[in-house]
N, C-alpha and C positions, 0 to 999 in steps of 0.2 A: 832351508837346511842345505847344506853342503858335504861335499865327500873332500876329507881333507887328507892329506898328504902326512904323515910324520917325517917325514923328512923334505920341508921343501923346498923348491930346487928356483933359482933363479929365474929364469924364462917361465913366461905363461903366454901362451896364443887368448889373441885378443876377441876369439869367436867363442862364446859360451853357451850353454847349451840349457836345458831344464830337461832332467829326464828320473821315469815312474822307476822301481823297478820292480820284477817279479818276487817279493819278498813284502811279507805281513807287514809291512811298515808304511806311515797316511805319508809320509813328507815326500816331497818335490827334492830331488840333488841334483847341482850344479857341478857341470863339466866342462874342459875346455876339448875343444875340437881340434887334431892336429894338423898340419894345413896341408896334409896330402888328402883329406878327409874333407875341406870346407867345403869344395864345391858338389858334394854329395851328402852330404848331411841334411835331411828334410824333416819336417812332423810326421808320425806314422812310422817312420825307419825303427828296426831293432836296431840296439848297437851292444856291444860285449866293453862292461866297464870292471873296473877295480872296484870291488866292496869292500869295505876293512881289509882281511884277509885274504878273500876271495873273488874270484872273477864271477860276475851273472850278465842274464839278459836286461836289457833296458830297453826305456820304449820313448823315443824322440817324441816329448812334449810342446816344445817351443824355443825360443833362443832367451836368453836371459838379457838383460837391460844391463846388470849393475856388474862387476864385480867384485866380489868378496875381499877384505883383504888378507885371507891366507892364500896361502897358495893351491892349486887344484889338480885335481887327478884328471887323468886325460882319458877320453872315449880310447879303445885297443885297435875297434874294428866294428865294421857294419855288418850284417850278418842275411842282410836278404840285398836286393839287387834295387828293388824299388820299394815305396812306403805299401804297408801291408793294409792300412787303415788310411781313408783320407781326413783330413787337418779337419773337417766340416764334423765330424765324428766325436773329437773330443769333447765338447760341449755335454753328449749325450754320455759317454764312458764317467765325466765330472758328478752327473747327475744321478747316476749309481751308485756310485762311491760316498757321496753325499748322502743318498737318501736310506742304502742300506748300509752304512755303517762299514762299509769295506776296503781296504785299501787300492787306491787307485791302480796300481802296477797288479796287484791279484787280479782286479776289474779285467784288467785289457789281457790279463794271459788266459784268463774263464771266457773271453769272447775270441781269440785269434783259435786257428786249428790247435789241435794239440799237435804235441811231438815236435814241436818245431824247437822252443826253449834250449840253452845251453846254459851251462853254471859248471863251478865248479867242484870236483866232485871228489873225498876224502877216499886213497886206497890207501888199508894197511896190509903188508905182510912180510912174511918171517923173514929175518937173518939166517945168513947159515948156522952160526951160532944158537938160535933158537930155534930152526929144525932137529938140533941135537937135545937141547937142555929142556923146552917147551910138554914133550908128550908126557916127561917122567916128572916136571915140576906139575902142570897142569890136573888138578884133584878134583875140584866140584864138574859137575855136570855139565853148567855153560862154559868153564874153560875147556873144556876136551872138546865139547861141540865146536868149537871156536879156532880149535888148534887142529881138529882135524877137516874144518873148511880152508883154513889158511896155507894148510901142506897142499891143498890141490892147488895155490895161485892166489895173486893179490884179493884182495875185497873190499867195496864198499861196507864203510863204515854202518852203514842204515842196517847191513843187510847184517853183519856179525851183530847190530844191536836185536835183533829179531830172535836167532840162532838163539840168544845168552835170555831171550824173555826179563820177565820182572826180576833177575837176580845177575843180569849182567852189570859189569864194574866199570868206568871210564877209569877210573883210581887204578884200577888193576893195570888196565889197558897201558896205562901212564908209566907205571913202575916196571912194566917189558918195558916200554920204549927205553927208559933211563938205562936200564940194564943192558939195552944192545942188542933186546931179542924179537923185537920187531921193528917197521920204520912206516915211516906214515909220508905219503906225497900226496900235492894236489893234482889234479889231471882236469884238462877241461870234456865233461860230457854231454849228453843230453843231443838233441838236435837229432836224431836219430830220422826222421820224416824229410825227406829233401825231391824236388823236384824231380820226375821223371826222364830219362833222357833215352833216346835211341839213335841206331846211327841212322844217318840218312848218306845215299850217293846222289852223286850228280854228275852228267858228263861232261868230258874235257874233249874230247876226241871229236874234231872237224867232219861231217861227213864225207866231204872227198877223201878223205885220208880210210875211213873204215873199210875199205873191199880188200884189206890183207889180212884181216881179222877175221877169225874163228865165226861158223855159223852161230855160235852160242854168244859170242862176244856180241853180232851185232842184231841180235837178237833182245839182247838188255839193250843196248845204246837204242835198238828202237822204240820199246817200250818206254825210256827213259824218255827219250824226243817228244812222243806224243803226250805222257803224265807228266813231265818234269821230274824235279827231285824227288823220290822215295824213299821211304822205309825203308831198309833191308827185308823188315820181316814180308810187309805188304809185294817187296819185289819178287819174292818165293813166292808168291801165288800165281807170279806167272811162269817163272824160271825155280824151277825146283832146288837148282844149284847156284843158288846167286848167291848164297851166303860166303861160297868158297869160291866164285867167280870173280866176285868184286873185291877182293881180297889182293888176286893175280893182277886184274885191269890197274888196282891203284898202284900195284907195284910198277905196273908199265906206264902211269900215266896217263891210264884212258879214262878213268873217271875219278873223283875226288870223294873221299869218305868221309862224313862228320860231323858230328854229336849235334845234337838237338834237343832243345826239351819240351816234350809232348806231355798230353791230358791223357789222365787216367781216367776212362768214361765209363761210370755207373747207369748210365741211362740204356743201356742195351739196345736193342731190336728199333730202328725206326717206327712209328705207329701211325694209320690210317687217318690223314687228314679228315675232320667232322662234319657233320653239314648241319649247323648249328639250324635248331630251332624255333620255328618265330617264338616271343615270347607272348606268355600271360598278358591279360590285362590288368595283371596284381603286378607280375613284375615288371611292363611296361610302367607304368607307375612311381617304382622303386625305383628302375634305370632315371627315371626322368628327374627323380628327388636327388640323389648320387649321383650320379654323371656327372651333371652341371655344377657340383661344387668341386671336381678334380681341376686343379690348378688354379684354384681363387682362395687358396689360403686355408688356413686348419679347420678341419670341423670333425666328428666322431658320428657315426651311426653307429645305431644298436638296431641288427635286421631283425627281426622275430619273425622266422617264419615256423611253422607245425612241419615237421618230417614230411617229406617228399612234395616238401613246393616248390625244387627248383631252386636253391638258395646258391647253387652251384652254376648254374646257368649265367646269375644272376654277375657272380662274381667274375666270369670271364669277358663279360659283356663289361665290366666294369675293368678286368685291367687293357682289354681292349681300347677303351678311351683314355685311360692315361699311357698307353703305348703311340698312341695316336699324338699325345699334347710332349711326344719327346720325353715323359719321364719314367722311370721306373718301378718296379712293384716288386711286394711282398709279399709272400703268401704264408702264412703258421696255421700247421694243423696240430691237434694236441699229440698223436700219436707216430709212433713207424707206420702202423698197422692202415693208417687212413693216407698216409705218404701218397701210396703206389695207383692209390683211387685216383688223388686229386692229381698227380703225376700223369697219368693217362688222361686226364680230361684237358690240363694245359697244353699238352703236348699236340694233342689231334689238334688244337686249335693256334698253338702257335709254333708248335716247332724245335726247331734249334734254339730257340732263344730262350730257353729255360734251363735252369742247373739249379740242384741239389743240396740241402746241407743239413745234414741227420747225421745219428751218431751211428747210424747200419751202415755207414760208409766204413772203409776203411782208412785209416791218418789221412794214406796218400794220395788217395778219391774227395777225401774232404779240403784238401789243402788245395789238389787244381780244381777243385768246384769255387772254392773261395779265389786263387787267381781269376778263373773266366769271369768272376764277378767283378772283382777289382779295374780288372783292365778292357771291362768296355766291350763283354764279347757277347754278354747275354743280359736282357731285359728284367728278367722275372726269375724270382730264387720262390723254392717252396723246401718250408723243412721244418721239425719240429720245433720245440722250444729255442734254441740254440739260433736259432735262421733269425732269432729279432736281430743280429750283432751281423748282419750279412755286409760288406764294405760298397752300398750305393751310395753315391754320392748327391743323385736329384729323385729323391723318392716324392713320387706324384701318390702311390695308393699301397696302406699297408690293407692285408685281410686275415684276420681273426675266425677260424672257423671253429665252431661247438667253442664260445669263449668262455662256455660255464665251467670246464671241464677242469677238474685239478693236476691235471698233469701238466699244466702251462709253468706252475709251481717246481722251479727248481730246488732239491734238498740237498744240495753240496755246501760247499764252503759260501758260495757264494748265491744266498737264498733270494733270489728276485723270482717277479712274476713276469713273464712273458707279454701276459695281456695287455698290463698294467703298463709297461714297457713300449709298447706298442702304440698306446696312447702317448705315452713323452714324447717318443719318436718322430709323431705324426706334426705331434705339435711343436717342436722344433724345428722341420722341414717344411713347415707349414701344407703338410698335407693330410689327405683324407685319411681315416680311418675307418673301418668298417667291423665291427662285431658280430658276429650270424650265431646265433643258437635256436633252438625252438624251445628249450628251456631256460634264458639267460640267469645269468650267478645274478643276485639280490643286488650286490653291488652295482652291477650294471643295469640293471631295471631301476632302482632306484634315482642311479645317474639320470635315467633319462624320464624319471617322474621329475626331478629338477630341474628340468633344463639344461642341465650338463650335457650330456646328450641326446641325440636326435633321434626317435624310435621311428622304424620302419616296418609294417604289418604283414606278414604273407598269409593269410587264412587258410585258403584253398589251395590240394595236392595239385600237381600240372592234370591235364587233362581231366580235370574235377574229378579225379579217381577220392573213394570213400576212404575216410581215415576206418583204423581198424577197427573190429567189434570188438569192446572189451568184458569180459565174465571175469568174475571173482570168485572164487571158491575159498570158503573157508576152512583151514587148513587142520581146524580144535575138533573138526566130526569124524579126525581120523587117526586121533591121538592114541586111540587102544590098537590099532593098524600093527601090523610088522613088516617089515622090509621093505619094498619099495613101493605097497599098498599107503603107506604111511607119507610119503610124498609124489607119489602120482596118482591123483585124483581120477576118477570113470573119465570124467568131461578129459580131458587133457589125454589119456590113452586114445581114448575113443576117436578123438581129433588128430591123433598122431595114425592110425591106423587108415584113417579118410584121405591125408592129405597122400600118403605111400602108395593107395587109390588110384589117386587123380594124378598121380607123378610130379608130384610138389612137393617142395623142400620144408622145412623145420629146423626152427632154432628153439634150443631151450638152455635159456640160463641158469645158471646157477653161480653167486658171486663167492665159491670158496674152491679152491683146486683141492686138489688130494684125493685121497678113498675114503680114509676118517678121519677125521679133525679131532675127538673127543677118545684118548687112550686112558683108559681106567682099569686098575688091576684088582682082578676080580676077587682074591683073598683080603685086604686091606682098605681099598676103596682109593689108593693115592693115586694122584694122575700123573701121567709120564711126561714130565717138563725136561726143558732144556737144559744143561749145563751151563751153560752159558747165557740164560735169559731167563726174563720171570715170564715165560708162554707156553704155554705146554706144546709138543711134536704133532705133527701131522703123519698118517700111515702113507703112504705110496706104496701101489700093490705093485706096479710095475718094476721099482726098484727093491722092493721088499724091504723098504727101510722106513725107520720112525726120521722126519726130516724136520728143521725150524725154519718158519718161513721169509725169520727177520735175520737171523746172522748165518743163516745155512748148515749150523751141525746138521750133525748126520749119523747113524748109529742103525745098526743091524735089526731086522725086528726080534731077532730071537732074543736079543736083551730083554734083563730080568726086571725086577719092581725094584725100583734102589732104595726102597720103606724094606722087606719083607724079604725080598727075594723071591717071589713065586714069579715062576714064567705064565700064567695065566691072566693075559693082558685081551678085554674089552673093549672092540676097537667099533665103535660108536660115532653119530652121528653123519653126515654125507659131505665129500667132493664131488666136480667134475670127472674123477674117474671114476669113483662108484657109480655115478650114474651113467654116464655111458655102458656101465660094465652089462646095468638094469637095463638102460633101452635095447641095447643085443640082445640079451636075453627076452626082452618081453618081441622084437621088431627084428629075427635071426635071419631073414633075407636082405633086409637095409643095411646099406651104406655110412657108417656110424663115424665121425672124426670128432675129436674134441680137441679146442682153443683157447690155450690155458700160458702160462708161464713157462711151464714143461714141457709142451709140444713145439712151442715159438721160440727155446732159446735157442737155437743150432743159426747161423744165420742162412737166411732162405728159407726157413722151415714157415715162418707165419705167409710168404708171399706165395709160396704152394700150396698151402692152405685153401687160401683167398684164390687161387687159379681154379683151384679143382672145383670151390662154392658154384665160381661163376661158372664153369663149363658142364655143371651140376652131373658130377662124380662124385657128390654128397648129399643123402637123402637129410641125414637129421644130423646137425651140429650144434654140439652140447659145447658149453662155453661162460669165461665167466663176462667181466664187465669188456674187456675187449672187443666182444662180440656185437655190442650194444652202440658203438660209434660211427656214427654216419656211413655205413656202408650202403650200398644199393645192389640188392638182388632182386630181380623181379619176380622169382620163381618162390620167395618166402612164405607161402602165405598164413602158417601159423607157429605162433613163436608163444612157448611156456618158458611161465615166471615160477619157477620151483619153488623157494621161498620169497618172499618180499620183503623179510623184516629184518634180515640179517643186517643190515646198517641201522635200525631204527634204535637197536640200544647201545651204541656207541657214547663214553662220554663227551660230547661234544655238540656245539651248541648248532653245528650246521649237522648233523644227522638226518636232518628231516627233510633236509634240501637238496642232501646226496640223494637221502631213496626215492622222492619224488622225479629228482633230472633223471636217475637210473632207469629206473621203471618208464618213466614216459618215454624217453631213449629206445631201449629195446621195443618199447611197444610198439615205436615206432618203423621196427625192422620188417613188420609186418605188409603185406597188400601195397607193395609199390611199385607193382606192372600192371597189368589186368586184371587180374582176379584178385577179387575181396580179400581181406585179412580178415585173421582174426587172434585174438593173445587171452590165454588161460593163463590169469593171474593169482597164484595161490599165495593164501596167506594166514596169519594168526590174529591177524589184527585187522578186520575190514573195514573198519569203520572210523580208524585213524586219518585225518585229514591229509594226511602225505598220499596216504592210498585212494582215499575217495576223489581228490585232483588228478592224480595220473590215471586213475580207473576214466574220469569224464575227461582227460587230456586239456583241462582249463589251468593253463598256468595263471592265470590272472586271479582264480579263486584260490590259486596258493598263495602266491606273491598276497593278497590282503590280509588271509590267517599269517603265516608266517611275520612277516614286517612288522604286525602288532605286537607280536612274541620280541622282537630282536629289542624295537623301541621303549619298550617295557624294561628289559635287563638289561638295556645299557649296549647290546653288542653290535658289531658292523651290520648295517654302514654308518651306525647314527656315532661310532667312535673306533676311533684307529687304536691298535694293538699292535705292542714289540713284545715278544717272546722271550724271555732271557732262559736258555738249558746251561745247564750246568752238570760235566761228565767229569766219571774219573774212575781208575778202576780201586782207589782209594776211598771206599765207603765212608767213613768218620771225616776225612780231608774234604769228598765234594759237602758233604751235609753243613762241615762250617763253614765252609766257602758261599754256600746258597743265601746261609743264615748272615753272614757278614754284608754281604749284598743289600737284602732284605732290610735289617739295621741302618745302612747308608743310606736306601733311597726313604726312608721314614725319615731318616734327619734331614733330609734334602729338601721333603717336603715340609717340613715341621718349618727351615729354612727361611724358603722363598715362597709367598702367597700366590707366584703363578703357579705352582704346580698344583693349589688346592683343589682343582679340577680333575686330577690324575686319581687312577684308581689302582692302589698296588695290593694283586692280588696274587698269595703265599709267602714267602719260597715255600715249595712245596715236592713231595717226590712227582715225578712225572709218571702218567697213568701205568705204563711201562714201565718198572721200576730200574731195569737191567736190561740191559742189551747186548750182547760178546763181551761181557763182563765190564760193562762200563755201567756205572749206579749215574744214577738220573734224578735230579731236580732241576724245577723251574720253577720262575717269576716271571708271571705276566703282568704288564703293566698297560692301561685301558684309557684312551684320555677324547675328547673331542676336539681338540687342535692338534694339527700335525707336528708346525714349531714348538710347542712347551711338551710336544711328546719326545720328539724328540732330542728335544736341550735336554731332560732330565735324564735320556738313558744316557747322552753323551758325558753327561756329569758323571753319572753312575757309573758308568766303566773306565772313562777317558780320565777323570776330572784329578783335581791333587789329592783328594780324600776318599780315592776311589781303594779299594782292596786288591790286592795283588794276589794271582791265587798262585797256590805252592806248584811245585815241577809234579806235572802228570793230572794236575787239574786243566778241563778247559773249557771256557767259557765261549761262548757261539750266541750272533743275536740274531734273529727272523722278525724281520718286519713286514706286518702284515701277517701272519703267518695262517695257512691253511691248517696243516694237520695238527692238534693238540695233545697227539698220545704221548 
């Protein structure tokens, strides 16, 4: 495809270009490069092109071979200094794009920092002429909203569509313009994130020459002598007035002032070099299995090791050898929250040569954490999901830690798995791989019953410390109970009271935040749902408000029953903050924090948290599944499981595999210093094999139950799944949209005999029916070949007989997909 010119002009430079760009759209367009441009034009380069009408970012793909014979638009301008991404990269951004269904140019701007992007951007506003005519013509709602944004100053067009909601007019918008009473320009925006600069001085001034100079004068030039060039700001920590000193010197020629661009460093505080410990004869072992295949080509381990064997150890010892073989490493944790762990464990052990890349950064912290990568300045990146797109170029060792975990699982525009990711990656660099969990995802266990990958065992905690004692309580002998007798069992009190004793810590889960989850109005029986979603509100006693946990309304609690009207609202059921509220009350001397969604959004609030655990200024920390991810405190030793089944009746076919990793997970929070553990696991259901596995901590007696379930009904890993949702706030429009869908892929298959393998099941409303007022259906489609899965959805959405859905429908596809609601 080609970006063509309507009007085109005689001359064409004979350098051509292929370039993605930041827009919904799969095709490749060809540019000519202007020749004060050629010898800086590389792959990886942004460059600022002509689109139709407007100007956006692009992403230097490659040069092109042929030329077209229309005539071509020309690159404008380059927009970073060097390539952002290296040329070895593309292969891996192709294989995205390809496998989830996404367009290449969205690919590469969902993996570069944010903020960086420029395009151009539509501002309308008033004529003098329609500052007059405008307030008194303007009648409905969204015109006067509109009119009296536009009196304070220009606006993006996006944002006056917001203002005017579902009843704004582009038609209207059009007939001001004709009339004279507004005007509309393009402006190029965006880009907002740009490299950090400070000034730096430097001296000019000969020493023989300095003994006419001011005691202050040579007082900086000495300092300056023995540091070199400085900061301004770092020269203030010796000379209190250098900002206004060096100001006068430059004036005189004594030293020279100027710009620089430095790292904005998120890593804080230096941290105490380690003195790593010998290893296990389990992970001696391990090292000797792994080590030896860094740098001989691709292979994948799957670690299994049980909660506090050291899998951590395991992995520094391992990017230690491929820092050693000259190449580079990767480190993906699933969370922020487990960051700051594994952050401190690289660092005492190597230093500077570690950065960053999580979205707790800020743009400008993530953008120079992505330069120090780019240009060669550090070894080893660690960071959430987002760190698989980190720009190394010779990666010896990617690491996967807890890779069961569903937050690897990106749910944006652009739906890939981390993990999954992780493996292309490995295997395109032809390097190692490693997955660590103590419960691995089915998929990855499976992999490595096949041969696919390579499993590696850790049985035993370091220092043969006991895994923890696990008790079951069941949770039906307390059903006639009231208030907090009702979920906190004698055993589980009794133990919380012992460990406050002995001056030990306590976790107790519980995986729902709030006070009450369940509002019901005590005249009529109607539960207090959301306005905007089919879920009913959650209380927060702290804000006094009824809250939705999926689009965030929010509403006062003294709101009435929108059935009846009575203010007598039944606020039922338990969060994390009712139970905390209960542990104070029953434990009025301890130290009580809870670790929720609400306590971790401010940022810094979840890593003070995590400071205070460890310097144990927290006796009992009440918490939902956050809490339950690979942390290490020694001082835990017992940790309650307040419900256990709240995952178990989800409709969804991995339920049983979340509550299992959950529970075994936290259980495993327990007895990982000196003293024993132990985990009060209450429940409704004890005898359900999700619970009787993580009560004996035998994942291998899941993984048999389980597997049999999955190859029975068809589902992963014995067959791959693409997800087709279908939104809109148009309820009758998404419905036949779903249904026309539905309709296509039946004729598809009716069709072509390879797709007789495919299983298309609905279109259907999705379990969630609404969400911020967007109605919900889907089509999942189930096949045991990757390719004929996905040729058919590519038919199905892409293809000529594919259905076009009307303006305000939208169609989104997740391949692979984890969550089903």
């Amino acid at each position: 495809m080609t970006a063509r010119d309507p009007f085109p002009s005689e001359a064409r430079d004979d350098l051509l270009v292929e370039v993605a760009v930041a827009l919904p759209l799969f095709g490749r367009y060809t540019y000519a490069v202007p020749a004060a441009l050629r010898e800086m034009v590389a792959v990886g380069r942004r460059v600022l092109v002509p689109f139709g009408r407007r100007r956006v970012t692009g992403y230097v793909l490659g040069f092109a071979a042929d030329a077209p014979a229309a005539a071509l638009k020309q690159i404008e301008g380059l927009l970073d200094p060097d390539p952002l991404f290296p040329a070895a990269m593309l292969p891996f951004f192709q294989w995205i794009s390809d496998y989830y269904m996404h367009p290449l140019g969205e690919v590469l701007q969902a993996a570069l920092p944010t903020g960086i992007n420029v395009a151009d951007q539509q501002l309308v506003s008033l004529t003098d002429e329609g500052r007059e005519v405008l307030p008194e013509q303007a009648r409905t709602p969204w015109e006067r909203a509109v009119v009296e944004r536009l009196s304070r100053g220009a606006c993006r067009l996006p944002v006056l569509q917001r203002l005017g909601g579902d009843d704004f007019s582009r038609t209207a918008l059009q007939q001001w313009e004709q009339k004279g009473w507004v005007t509309r320009q393009n402006t190029l925006g965006g880009g907002r994130i740009r490299p950090k600069t400070e000034r730096f001085v430097r001296p000019l001034t000969e020493p023989a020459s300095q003994e006419r100079l001011s005691a202050p004068r040579r007082a900086l030039l000495a300092v300056l002598a023995q540091r070199g060039a400085m900061a301004v700001s770092a020269l203030k920590a010796h000379i209190p007035t250098a900002a206004d000193l060096v100001r006068r010197m430059a004036a005189d020629g004594q030293v020279a002032i100027e710009w620089r661009a430095v790292y904005r460093d998120p890593l804080g505080a230096p941290i105490t070099p380690d003195n790593p410990p010998a290893p296990t004869p389990e992970q001696q072992r391990a090292l000797e299995g792994m080590g030896a295949a860094i740098g001989k080509g691709y292979r994948t381990f799957l670690l299994v090791g049980v909660t506090g064997s050291g899998k951590t150890e395991v992995y520094l010892r391992l990017a230690a050898e491929a820092l050693a073989r000259h190449t580079t490493v990767l480190v993906l944790v699933p969370e922020i929250a487990l960051i700051t762990q594994t952050e401190r464990a690289f660092r005492a052990r190597f230093g500077r040569q570690v950065a960053l890349l999580h979205s707790g950064l800020s743009d400008g912290e993530r953008l120079d954490q992505w330069q120090r990568i780019r240009n060669g300045e550090v070894a080893i990146a660690i960071g959430a999901r987002s760190a698989i797109f980190a720009p190394f170029e010779q990666i010896g060792l990617i690491i996967v830690d807890e890779e069961h975990d569903d937050a690897y699982k990106q749910e944006g525009a652009l739906r890939y798995n981390a993990r999954d990711l992780a493996v292309v990656r490995a295997r395109q660099a032809e390097a190692v791989a490693v997955l660590g969990s103590a419960t691995p995802s089915l998929q990855s266990a499976y992999n490595a019953q096949i041969g696919k990958f390579e499993r590696i065992n850790l049985f035993e905690r370091v220092d043969q410390r006991r895994m923890p004692e696990i008790f079951v309580q069941d949770l039906t002998d307390l059903r006639e109970e009231r208030g907090s007798r009702r979920f906190l069992t004698a055993a589980l009190t009794e133990g919380v009271r012992h460990c406050l004793e002995q001056k030990e810590q306590v976790l107790l889960f519980l995986n729902r935040r709030g006070f009450a989850n369940a509002l019901i109005c005590a005249a009529c029986g109607q539960a207090v749902q959301c306005d905007r979603c089919d879920i009913s509100l959650t209380y927060h006693q702290q804000s006094n408000a009824y809250k939705c946990h999926y689009c965030g309304f929010s509403q006062a609690a003294v709101a009435r029953c929108s059935r009846c009207g009575s203010n007598r609202i039944n606020r039922l059921g338990i969060g994390t903050e009712k139970l905390a509220a209960w542990i104070q009350e029953l434990f009025p001397t301890a130290r009580v924090a809870r670790m929720d969604r609400d306590t971790t959004r401010r940022k810094g609030a979840l890593v003070k948290i995590l400071k205070a655990l460890r310097e144990r200024r927290i006796d009992i920390l009440v918490g939902t599944q956050m809490v339950a991810k690979g942390h290490d405190y020694p001082y835990i030793t017992l940790v309650g499981i307040i419900c256990a089944d709240l995952s178990l009746s989800l409709p969804d076919f991995r339920a049983g595999e979340r509550t299992f990793q959950l529970l075994a997970q936290v259980a495993g929070r327990a007895g990982r210093g000196q003293r024993p553990g132990r985990v009060v696991l209450q429940t409704y259901n004890p005898l359900h094999f999700s619970i009787t596995a993580a009560r004996d901590q035998d994942y291998d007696a899941f993984y048999r139950q389980e597997i049999q379930f999955r190859q029975a009904l068809g589902y992963p890993p014995f067959t791959r799944m693409v997800q087709v949702r279908i939104t809109g706030r148009d309820q009758k429009g998404v419905i036949a949209h779903a249904r026309r869908l539905g309709e296509t892929g039946s004729a598809l298959q009716q069709a072509d005999p390879a797709y007789g393998e495919l299983v298309l099941l609905g279109p259907i409303e999705a379990a969630l029916a609404r969400i911020a007022d967007h109605h919900r259906w889907q089509l999942l489609i189930k096949g045991p070949r990757v390719a004929a899965l996905h040729r058919f959805v590519h038919q199905l959405l892409f293809g000529p007989d594919a259905p076009t859905p009307k303006s305000g429908i939208r169609v989104a596809v997740d391949v692979d997909p984890v969550f089903l609601m």
